[in-house]
Each structure stands twice: as C-alpha cells, then as structure tokens.
C-alpha positions as CSV (number, residue, x, y, z in Angstrom):
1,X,-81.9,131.3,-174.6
2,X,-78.4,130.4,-173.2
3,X,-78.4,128.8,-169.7
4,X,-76.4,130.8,-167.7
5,X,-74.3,128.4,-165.6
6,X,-72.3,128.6,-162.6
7,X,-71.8,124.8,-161.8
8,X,-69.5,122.5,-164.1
9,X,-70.8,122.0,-166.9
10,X,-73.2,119.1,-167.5
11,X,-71.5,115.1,-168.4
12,X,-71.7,114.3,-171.9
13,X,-74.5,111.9,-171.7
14,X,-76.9,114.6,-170.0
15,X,-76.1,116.9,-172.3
16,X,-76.8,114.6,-175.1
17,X,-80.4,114.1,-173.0
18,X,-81.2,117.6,-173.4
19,X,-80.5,117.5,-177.1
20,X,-82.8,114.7,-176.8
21,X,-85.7,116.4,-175.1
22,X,-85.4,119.4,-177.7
23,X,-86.0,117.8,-180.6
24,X,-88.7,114.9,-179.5
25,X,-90.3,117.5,-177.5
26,X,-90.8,119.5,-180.8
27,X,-91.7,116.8,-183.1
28,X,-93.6,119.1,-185.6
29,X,-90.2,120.1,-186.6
30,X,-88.1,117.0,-186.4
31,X,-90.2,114.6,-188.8
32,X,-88.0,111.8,-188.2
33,X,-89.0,109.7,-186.0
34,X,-86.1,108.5,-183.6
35,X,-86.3,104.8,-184.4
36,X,-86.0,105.9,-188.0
37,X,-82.2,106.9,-187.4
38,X,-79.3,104.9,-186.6
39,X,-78.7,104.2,-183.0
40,X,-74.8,105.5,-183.3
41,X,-76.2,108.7,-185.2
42,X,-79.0,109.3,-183.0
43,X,-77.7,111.7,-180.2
44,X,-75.2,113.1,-182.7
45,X,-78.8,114.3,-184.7
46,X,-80.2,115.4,-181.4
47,X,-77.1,117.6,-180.5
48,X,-77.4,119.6,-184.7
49,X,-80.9,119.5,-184.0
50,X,-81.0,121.2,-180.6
51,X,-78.8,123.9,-182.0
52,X,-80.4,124.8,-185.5
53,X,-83.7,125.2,-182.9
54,X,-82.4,127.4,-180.5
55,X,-80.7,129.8,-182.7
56,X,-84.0,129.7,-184.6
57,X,-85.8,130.5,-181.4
58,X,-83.2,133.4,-180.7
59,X,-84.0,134.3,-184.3
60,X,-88.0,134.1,-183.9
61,X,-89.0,134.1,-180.5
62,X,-86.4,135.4,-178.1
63,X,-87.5,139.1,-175.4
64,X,-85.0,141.4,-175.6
65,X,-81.9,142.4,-177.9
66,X,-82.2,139.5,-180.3
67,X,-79.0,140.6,-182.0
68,X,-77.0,140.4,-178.2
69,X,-78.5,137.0,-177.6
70,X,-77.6,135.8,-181.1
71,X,-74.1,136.9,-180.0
72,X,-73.7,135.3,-177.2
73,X,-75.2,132.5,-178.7
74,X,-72.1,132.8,-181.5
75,X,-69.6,133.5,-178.5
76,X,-70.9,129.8,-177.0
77,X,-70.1,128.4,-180.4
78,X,-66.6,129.3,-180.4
79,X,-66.5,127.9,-176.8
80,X,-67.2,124.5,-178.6
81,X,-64.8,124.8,-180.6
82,X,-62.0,125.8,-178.0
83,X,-63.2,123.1,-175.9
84,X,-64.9,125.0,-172.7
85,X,-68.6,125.2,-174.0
86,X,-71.1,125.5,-170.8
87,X,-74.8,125.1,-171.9
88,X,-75.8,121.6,-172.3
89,X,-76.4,121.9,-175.9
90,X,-72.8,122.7,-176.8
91,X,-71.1,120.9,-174.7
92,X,-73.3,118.3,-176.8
93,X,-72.8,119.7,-179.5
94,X,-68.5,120.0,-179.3
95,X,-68.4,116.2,-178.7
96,X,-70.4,115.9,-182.4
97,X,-68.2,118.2,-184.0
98,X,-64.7,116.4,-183.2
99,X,-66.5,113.2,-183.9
100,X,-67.2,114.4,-187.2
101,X,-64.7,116.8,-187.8
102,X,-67.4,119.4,-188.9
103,X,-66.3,122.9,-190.0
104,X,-67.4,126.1,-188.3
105,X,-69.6,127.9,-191.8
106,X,-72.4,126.2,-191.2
107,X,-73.2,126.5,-187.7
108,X,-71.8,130.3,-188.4
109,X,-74.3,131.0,-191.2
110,X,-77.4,130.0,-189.6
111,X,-76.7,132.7,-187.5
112,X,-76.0,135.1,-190.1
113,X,-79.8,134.2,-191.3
114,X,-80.7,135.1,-188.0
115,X,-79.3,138.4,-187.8
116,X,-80.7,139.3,-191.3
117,X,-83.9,138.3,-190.2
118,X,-83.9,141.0,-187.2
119,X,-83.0,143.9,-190.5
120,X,-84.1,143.0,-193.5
121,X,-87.6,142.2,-193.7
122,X,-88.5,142.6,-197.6
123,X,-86.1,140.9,-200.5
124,X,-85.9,142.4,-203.6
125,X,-85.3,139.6,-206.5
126,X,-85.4,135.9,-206.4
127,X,-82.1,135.8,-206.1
128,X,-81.7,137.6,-203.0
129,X,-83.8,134.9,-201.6
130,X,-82.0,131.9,-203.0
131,X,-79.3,133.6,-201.7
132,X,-81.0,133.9,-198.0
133,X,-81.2,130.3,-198.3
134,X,-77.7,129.6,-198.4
135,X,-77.2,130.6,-194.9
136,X,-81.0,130.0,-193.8
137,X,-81.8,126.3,-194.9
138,X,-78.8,124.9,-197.2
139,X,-76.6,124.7,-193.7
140,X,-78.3,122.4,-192.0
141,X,-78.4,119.7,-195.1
142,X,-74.8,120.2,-194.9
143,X,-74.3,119.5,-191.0
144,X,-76.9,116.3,-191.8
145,X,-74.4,114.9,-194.6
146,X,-71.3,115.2,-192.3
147,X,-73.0,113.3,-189.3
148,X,-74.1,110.7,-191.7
149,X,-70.4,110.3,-193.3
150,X,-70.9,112.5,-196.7
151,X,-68.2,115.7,-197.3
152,X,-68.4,115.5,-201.1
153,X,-69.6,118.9,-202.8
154,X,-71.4,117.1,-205.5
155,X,-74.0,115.7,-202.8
156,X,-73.6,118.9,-200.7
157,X,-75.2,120.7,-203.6
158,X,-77.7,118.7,-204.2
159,X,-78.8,119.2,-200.7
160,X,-78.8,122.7,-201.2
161,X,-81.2,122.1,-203.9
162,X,-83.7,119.7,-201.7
163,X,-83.4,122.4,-198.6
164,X,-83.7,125.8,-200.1
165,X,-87.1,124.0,-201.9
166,X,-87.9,123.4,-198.6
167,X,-87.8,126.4,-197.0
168,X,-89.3,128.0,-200.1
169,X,-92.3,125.8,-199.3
170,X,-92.1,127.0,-196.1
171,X,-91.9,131.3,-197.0
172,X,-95.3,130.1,-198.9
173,X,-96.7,128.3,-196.3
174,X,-96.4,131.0,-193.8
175,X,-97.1,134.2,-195.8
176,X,-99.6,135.6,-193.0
177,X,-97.2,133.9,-190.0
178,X,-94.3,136.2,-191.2
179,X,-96.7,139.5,-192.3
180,X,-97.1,139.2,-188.3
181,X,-93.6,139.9,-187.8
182,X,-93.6,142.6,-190.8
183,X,-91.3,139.6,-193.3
184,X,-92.4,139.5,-196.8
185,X,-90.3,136.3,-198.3
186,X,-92.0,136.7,-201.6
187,X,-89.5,138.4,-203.9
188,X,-91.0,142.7,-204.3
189,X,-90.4,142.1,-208.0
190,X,-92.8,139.2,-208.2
191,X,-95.5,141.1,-206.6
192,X,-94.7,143.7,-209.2
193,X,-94.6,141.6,-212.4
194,X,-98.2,139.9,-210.8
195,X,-99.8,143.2,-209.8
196,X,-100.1,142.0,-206.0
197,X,-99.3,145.0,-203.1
198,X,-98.2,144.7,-199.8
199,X,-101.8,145.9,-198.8
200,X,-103.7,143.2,-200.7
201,X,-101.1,140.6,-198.3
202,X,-102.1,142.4,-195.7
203,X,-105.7,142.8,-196.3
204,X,-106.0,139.1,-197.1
205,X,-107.1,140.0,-200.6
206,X,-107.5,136.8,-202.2
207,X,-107.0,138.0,-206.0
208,X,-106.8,136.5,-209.4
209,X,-103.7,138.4,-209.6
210,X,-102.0,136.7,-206.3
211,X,-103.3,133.0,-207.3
212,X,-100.9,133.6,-210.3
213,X,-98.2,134.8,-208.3
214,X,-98.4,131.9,-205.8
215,X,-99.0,129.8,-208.6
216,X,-95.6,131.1,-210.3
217,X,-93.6,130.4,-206.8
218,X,-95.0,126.9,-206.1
219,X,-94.0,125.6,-209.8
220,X,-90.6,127.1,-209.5
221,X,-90.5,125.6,-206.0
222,X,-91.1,122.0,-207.7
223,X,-88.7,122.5,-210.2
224,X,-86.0,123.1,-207.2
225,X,-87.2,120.2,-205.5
226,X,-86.6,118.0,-208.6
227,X,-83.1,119.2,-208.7
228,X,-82.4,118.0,-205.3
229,X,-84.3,114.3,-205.9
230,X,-81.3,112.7,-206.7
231,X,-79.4,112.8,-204.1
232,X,-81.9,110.1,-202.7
233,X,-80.0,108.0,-205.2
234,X,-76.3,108.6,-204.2
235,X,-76.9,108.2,-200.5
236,X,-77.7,105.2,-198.6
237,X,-79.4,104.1,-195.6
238,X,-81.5,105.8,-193.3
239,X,-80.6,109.0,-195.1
240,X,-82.2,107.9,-198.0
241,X,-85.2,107.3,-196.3
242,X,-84.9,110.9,-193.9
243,X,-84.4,112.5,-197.4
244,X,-87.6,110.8,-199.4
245,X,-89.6,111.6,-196.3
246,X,-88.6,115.2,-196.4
247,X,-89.0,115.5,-200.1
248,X,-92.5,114.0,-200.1
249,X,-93.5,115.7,-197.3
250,X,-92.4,119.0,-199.1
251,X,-94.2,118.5,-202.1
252,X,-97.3,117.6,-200.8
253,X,-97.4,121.2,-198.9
254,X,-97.1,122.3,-202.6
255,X,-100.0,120.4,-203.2
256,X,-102.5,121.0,-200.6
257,X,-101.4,124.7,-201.5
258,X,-102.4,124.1,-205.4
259,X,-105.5,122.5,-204.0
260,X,-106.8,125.5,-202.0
261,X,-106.6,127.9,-205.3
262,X,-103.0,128.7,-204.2
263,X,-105.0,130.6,-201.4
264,X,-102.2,131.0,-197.9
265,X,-104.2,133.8,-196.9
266,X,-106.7,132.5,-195.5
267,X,-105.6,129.7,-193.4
268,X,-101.9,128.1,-193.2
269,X,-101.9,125.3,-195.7
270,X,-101.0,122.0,-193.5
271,X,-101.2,118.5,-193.8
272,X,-103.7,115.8,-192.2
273,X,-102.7,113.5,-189.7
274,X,-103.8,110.6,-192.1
275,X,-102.0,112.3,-194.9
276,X,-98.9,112.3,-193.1
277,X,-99.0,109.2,-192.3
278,X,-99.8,107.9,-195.9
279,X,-96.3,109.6,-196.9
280,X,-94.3,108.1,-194.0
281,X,-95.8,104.6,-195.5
282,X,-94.9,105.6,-199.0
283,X,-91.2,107.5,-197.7
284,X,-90.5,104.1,-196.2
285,X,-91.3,102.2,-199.1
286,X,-87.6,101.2,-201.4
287,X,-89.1,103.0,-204.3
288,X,-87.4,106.5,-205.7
289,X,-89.1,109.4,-205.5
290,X,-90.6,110.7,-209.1
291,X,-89.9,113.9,-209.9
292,X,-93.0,116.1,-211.6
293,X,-92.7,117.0,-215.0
C-alpha cells in the first residue's frame, strides 16, 4: 500500500534504499542478481522494480477497495510526474523518469492490468489475452529498454514478444494459484476446442483431454518466445545477459511443465535450486540463445 506521510518526503538516496529493499528482499521475483547490473543502472532498476511490485501487490494482495488503492496508487504517479511525489518509491521513482525521460503509458497500463484483473476473471479468445499482455507484462520490457538506453520500436516489439511468452508461462504455471482467486487465464475457447470444463480445473481432473490443451498453450508459448530471442542479438551488455537469463529461465518452466505430462494441477511446476543455477552458468555464458524448432 501507499505510505501515508506527513513529514517531508524522504532524500533521494533513501528513497532509492527502499527501492532497494523491495526488490532484493523479494528475490524470487527479481532474478537478477544485483552485481549482474550496472552500478549507474542499479538504483534506477530498483526504483521500476519497486513500482511494477507494489501495483502488483495492490493488484493481488491488497484488504480493502483494491480499485480505490489502485487509484490512489495512479494519483501518486501523476505526483511524480508533477514533481511533489511523497511515498519513497516515487519520489524514487520521479528522479528515474527525468533521467530517462520515460513516458507515462507504461507505468499507466500496468495499472489498467490491475484493474481488469479485480473484473474480468475469464478471457474469451487468445487474443483477448495477448491483448491482456500488452498492459500486463509487455510494459515493463519497455520501462527496462528505456533505463538501459533503448526507445527504438523495433526492439520494443521484440520485447513484447519475450514478455508476454513470459507471463504466458506464468498463466500456465499458476492455473490452481489463480482458480484460488476465481482467474481462468486459459482462453474459454481452448477449453472448448479440448473438451476441458471449468469443473475438471477445479476438480483437479487430470485428463487426456487437458494434457492436450496444456500441451497446445506451452508450444504456442515457445513459438512466442522464439520470436522475442533476437533481441538478445541487437542489445548489448548486461541486458543481453538479463534477457538470456530470462529467456532460459522461461523456457525451462515450459519444460519441467512438458516433463510432468503437462500436469499444473497437481503441484506448481518450479525449478530446482541446482537447475537454476545451471541456467544462470549457461545465461552468463557469450553464447546466443537457440531457439526450438
């Protein structure tokens, strides 16, 4: 949530701390480790971080009107903009966005995923939920690409490519997280064309039917991810490493799905700590990342 302050706000530098403390304090969700990142980028990383999570968190996790919260988390947004920002994180946050002279949209549309999230909790077509991703996942490659120098539409949508793979990964790593919060991410007319119901998800039913269906999303996943690899190629860098990692990392969720019958069911598919770190030794190593065929 927003702190509610009635002191000054915070100095730059322990604002930038508090970035800090977000994202290494919830390094399941910021893979890159912070020696992997340049040491002028670093806090500017931190500040995007700390606000993709906390809207996220308003999103997710917040008590209360989640569509206020998400307000006033908009209304602090504009304050770092206008130059009067008060929580820690935007006052952050305001410094990064003059430094890079990033535009409003993105931070705007990962709120807008946000909102949808707290109303529409089934999507209809595949295309609805590419379209999701546009204001879900395919911001934040964009906000990455600005702090690291790139503005360029070509490379912008080839991140879109690498991030809404990702979060696709994600809807089908997390079927029975989001059945929790009554979300179905996988498209009503797959489950249709595969014969799957929204019973058999929520019944656990581990069908021939729905290994074909999740079988279906992870290829189509792949195929997205190799539209995204080569932008690995036309950035340099640390990037190029964050965005192998990523990639790698992505792909082997796909694969530890594949090698569980395609069953997300049962458990959440994850990866081992040695596996992890076998693709942090291969993401670090100068070789390009091969996509499937």
């Amino acid at each position: 949530m927003l702190a509610q302050h009635t002191a000054p706000p915070p100095t730059l530098d322990d604002a930038y701390m508090h970035c800090r403390r977000i994202a290494l304090g919830r390094y399941e969700n910021f893979p890159v480790a912070s020696w992997l990142l340049p040491r002028a980028l670093r806090r500017h990383v931190y500040a995007v971080y700390a606000y993709c999570r906390g809207v996220d968190d308003l999103g997710d996790e917040a008590e209360g009107d989640r569509l206020a919260l998400l307000d006033d988390w908009e209304r602090e947004l504009r304050a770092a903009y206008d130059g009067s920002p008060s929580d820690p994180r935007f006052v952050a946050l305001a410094n990064t966005i003059r430094e890079f002279d990033i535009p409003r949209e993105p931070f705007e549309r990962l709120i807008e995923a946000n909102r949808r999230d707290q109303t529409i909790k089934r999507y209809a077509t595949f295309d609805e939920l590419l379209d999701y991703c546009t204001y879900s996942a395919n911001p934040v490659g964009h906000l990455v690409l600005y702090v690291f120098g790139y503005r360029d539409p070509v490379r912008q949508g080839l991140s879109d490519a690498t991030c809404t793979a990702l979060q696709l990964t994600n809807f089908w790593q997390d079927v029975t997280a989001d059945l929790d919060q009554d979300r179905i991410y996988i498209p009503r007319e797959d489950l249709e064309r595969f014969g799957v119901s929204e019973d058999d998800l929520r019944s656990r039913r581990i069908t021939p039917d729905f290994r074909r269906l999740m079988a279906f999303e992870v290829r189509r996943t792949r195929e997205i991810f190799d539209d995204g690899i080569p932008l690995i190629g036309v950035v340099s860098g640390r990037l190029r490493t964050d965005l192998r990692l990523f990639t790698l990392s992505g792909l082997a969720v796909l694969d530890e799905i594949e090698s569980r019958g395609h069953d997300v069911l049962t458990n959440r598919p994850t990866l081992s700590r040695p596996r992890k770190a076998l693709l942090t030794a291969r993401g670090l190593l100068p070789l390009p990342v091969r996509a499937r065929p």
